[in-house]
N, C-alpha and C positions, 0 to 999 in steps of 0.2 A: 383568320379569326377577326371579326371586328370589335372594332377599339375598344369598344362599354364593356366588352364581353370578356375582356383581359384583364378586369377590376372586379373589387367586390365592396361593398358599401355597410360600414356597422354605426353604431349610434353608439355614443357616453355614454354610462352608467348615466342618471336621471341625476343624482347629487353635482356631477360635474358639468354637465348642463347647466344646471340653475348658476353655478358658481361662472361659468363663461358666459351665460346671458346680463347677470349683473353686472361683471366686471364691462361687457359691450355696452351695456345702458350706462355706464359711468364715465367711458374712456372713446366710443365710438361710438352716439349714441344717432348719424346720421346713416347710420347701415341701410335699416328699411327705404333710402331712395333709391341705393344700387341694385337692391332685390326687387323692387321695384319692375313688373317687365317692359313696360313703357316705357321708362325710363331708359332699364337698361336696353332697349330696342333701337331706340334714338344716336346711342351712339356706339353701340356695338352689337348691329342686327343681322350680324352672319357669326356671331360668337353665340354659343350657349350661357346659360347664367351659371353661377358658381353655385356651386355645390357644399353647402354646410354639413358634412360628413367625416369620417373618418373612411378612406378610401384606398384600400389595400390590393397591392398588384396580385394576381392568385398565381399559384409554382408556374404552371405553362405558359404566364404571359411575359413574367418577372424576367426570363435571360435574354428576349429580345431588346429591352430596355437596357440593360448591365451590361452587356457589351459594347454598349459606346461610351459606357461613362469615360471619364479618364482615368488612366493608369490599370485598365481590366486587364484581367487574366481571365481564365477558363475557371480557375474559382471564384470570381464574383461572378460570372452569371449564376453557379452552381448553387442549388438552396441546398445541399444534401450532407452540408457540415454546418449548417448553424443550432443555434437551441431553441426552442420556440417556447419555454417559458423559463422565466427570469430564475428561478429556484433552482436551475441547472448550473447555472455560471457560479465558477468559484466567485469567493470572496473580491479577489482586487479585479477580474473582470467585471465584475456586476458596479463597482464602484465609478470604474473606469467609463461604461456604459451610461450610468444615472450622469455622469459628469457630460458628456458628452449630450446627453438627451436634453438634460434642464439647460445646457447653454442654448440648445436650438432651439428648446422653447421658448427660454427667455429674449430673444431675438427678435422673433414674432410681434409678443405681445407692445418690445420695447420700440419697435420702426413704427407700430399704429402712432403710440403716441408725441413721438418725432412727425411723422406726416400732417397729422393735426393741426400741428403749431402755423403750418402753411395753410391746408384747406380750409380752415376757419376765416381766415385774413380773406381768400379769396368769393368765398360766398360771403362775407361781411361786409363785401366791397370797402371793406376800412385799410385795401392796400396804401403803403404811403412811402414814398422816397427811394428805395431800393426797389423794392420789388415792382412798384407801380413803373420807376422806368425801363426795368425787364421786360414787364407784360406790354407794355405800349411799343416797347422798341421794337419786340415779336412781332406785333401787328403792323408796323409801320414795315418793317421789311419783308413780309408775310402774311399778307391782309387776309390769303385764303384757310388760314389756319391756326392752329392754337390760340383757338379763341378761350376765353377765361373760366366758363363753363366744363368746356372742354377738358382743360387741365384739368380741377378742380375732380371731377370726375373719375379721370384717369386714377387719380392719389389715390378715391374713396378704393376704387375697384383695386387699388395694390393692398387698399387694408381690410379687405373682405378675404380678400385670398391669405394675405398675412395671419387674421383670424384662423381660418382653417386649417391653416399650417401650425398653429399652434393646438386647434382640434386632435387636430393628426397627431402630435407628440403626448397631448392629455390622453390619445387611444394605446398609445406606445405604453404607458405609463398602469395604464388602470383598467383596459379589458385585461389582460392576465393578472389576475387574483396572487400568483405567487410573486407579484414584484413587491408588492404591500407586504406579502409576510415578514416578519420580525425578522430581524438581522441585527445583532447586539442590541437588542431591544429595542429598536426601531423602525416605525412605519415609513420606509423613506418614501416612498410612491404620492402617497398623503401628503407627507409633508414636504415636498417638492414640490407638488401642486398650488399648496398654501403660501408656500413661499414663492410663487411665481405671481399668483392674484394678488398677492400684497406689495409687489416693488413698484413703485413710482417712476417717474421719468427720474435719470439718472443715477436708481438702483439697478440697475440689469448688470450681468456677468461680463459682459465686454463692453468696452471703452465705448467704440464705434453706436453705439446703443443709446448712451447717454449724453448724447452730443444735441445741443438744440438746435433745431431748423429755424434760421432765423432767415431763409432766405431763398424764395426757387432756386437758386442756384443749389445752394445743400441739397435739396429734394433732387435735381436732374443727377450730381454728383456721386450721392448717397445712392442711387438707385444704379447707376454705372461702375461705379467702383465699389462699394459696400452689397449689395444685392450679387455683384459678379465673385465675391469670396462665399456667399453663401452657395450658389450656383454650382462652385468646386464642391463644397461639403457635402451638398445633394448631392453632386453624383460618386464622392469617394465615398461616401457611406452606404452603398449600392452593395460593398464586401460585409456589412456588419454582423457580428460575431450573433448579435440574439438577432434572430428573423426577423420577427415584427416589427422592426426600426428599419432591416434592409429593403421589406416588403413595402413600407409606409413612401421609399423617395422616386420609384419613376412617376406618379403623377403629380406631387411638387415639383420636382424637376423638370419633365420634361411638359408640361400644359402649365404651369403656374408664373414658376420663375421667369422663364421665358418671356415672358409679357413685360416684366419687370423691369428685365433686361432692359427693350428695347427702347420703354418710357421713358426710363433714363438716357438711353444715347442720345433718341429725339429731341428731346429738350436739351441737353445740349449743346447739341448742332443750331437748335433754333439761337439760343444764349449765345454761341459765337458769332452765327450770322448776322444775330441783331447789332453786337458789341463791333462787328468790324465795318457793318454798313452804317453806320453812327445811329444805329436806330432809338438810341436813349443816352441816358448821361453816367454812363458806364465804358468801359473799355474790357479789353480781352483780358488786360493783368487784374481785371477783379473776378476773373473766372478762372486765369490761373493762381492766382493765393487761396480760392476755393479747391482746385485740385491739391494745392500744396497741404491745407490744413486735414482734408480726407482721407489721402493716400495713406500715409503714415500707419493709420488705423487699421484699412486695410489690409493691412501688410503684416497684422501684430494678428489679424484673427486666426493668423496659423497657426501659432502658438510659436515658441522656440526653435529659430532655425538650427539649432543642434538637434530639436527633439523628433521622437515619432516613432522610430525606431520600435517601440513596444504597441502601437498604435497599428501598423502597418500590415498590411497582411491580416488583422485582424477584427480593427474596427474601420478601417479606409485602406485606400489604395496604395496610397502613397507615401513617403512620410512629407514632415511638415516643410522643409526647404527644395525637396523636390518640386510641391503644389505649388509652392511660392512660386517659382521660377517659370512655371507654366503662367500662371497669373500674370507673371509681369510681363509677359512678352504678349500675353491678352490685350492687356490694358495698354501697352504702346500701340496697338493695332486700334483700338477706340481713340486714342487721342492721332492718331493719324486720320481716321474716319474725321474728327472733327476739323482738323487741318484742312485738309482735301475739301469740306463742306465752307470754308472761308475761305479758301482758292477760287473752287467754283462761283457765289457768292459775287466775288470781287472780278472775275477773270471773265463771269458770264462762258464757261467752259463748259465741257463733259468731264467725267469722272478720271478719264485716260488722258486728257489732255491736264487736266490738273496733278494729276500725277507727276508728270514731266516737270510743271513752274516748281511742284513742291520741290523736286529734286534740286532744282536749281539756285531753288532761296536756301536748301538748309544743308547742301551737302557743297553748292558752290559756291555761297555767300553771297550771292545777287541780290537787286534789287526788283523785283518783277511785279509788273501790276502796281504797284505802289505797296509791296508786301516786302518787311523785311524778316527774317528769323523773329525779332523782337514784337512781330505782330500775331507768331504764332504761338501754341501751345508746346509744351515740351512736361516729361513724364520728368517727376523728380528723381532722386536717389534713393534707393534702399536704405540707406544712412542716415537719412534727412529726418530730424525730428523724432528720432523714435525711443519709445520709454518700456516696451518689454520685445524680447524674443530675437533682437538685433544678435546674429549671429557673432559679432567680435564681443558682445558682453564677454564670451566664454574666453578671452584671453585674459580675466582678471579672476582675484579673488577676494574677498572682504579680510582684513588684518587679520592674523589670527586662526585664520580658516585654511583649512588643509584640500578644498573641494575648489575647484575653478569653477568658476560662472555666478553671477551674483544676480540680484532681478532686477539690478540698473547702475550703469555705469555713466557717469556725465562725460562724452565724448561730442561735444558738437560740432557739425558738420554744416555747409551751406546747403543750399537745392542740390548743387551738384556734385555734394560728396564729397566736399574738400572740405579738410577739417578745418577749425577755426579758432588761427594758434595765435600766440604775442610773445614775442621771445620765447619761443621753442614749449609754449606750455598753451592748454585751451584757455581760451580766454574767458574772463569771470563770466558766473551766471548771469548779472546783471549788464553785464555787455552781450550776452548770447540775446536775453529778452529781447533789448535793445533791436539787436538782427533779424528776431521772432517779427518784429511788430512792420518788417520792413517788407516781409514775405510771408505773412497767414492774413485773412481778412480783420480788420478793422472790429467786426462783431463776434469775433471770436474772440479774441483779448480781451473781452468784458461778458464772457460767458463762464458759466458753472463750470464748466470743464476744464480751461484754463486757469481756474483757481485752483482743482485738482489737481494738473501737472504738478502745477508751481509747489502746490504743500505734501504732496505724494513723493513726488520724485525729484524735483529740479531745486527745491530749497530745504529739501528732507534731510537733516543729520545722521539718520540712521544710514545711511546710504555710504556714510565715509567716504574716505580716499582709497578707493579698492587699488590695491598692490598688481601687477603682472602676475599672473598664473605662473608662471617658471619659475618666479621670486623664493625665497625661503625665508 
């Protein structure tokens, strides 16, 4: 069957339209140069242009797709147990669904206006200090490539498709008429949508969302690490309980994302290569405190590594510390990718022969090339920095409380997982900060978000001295 012919193509309702065209004239209002076909010809003229659609896989095309996801079985390719309008699902499945839908919508909308914060600087040629010596080290080490146009371009086209992916969830939402129907006297469909057009930079449902890009580096990171957790979601949600959600992700998925993906590996290969061949006034430890400050986040859009269990089987594949576990052994193979691209880089090798120096600086502790371990990158800990969903939360419980697992436990830990004690006890918050500023970037300690930890989580009272789960 060919490709087109495995999809089928619907439009918004006309009221959600207008409500997406505004919100793009408000928040993305350089769209029309990527649709552009000039434009987009110029630098991606063996790519088609994107598709402003809501773009739905039809039953005969959908299990070639679902069978690769991760974690398939023989029922998620299968469309022949789902429900195909929302008024079928009981009460806490339908809840469960909108929870899951509005976070992926909200995700969408919230990376456009994260990428912004970048491509403005870059077509405003108002780069200055940071980022200007990024882009010039690129060039100096890389005169044939990632030129600044280039980039800049790349971002818009992640947030055209970003758009549309958020189309896709407003089609999930609001061509079935029965997801609007009242339910305790509530239009949640409507008002889901309302409340998605109205959140700002730093109101979206996950962390990872509200983070500012204050730096190509965020953009290359965010797009490798942050984009490769949505990448899971696409394809666990290939099992989804209501159809039109599981129908909506092999062309997210497998034509969208993908691009994503790769903009972010690119560029940070380029960011290593430049930081290791001195190509600006940056080093590799300012791209690893960028991995340090990302990952975390990452890692938390699982949700709860106890949790899933109700989720499984029903709305995704897998539950949530399964996916994780797969992720993380992703993302070591990315930062090995980058590795190997600074081997090469410095060694003037092939890919197989850097292999070998790699083994030799991080598993024999050599000196090779002029590289030591301390030149390369390294994946943090699963421990390191994290404020919801850390698996040993669930060894505690709040005073008083008869339930283990609390939604934050102040257990710090360094990059590599080793907790961080003073006489047998963690050491104060204000000595942890201390540690924080020594290992996340410089611009994040003076960002929105990092006044969030601090008042949400790290210096919140409500949070007490949670006792041991075993305790009485």
């Amino acid at each position: 069957m060919p490709f087109l012919d495995q999809f089928r193509i619907e439009a918004l309702p006309q009221k959600w339209q207008d409500e997406g065209k505004h919100w793009q004239e408000t928040y993305f209002p350089e769209m029309p140069e990527v649709l552009d076909r000039p434009n987009w010809s110029r630098y991606y003229p063996e790519t088609p242009m994107p598709r402003l659609s809501v773009i739905m896989a039809k039953p005969d095309g959908f299990g070639g797709f679902a069978q690769k996801v991760v974690g398939a079985t023989s029922a998620t390719a299968s469309l022949s147990n789902r429900l195909w309008t929302a008024d079928k699902m009981p009460d806490a499945q339908f809840m469960t669904a909108l929870k899951i839908i509005r976070a992926q919508a909200s995700t969408e909308l919230g990376s456009i206006q994260q990428h912004r914060m970048v491509y403005e600087q870059l077509d405003g040629g108002s780069l200055t200090g940071f980022d200007k010596e990024i882009v010039e080290g690129i060039h100096r080490t890389d005169p044939t490539g990632h030129r600044l146009d280039a980039i800049s371009f790349s971002k818009k086209r992640v947030c055209v498709e970003e758009l549309r992916h958020h189309m896709q969830m407003a089609g999930v939402l609001t061509l079935d008429e029965t997801f609007d129907k009242a339910r305790w006297g509530r239009h949640w469909a409507t008002e889901t949508m309302e409340e998605l057009f109205a959140m700002k930079p730093g109101e979206h449902v996950l962390d990872a969302f509200n983070i500012e890009f204050k730096s190509l580096m965020d953009s290359a990171t965010f797009m490798s690490f942050i984009d490769r957790v949505g990448k899971f979601q696409l394809e666990m949600q290939h099992h989804f309980l209501y159809g039109p959600m599981a129908i909506s992700m092999p062309w997210m998925r497998f034509l969208e994302e993908s691009y994503h993906l790769a903009a972010g590996e690119t560029l940070m290969k380029a960011i290593a290569v430049a930081a290791t061949l001195d190509g600006g006034n940056f080093g590799i430890a300012d791209l690893q405190a960028t991995l340090n400050m990302w990952y975390p986040r990452g890692l938390e859009m699982f949700g709860s590594e106890l949790g899933g269990d109700l989720v499984k089987g029903v709305f995704k594949t897998l539950k949530n510390a399964e996916a994780q576990a797969i992720y993380i052994d992703e993302v070591l193979g990315k930062v090995k990718d980058a590795n190997l691209a600074i081997v090469q880089a410095r060694a003037r090798c092939s890919r197989e022969e850097a292999e070998a120096v790699l083994r030799r600086i991080q598993e024999e502790g050599e000196t090779v090339h002029g590289l030591t371990k301390d030149d390369l990158l390294f994946l943090p800990d699963r421990r390191f920095f994290r404020i919801r969903g850390l698996r040993e939360f669930g060894d505690y419980r709040l005073a008083g409380s008869d339930a283990a697992g609390v939604g934050y436990v102040y257990l710090p830990c360094d990059v590599h997982g080793r907790p961080l004690v003073e006489d047998g006890k963690p050491i104060e918050r204000a000595a942890y900060v201390d540690y924080l500023r020594t290992v996340l970037p410089a611009r994040y300690m003076t960002s929105r978000h990092w006044e969030f930890v601090k008042d949400e989580f790290l210096f919140n009272e409500k949070w007490g001295a949670p006792q041991p789960a075993a305790s009485r």
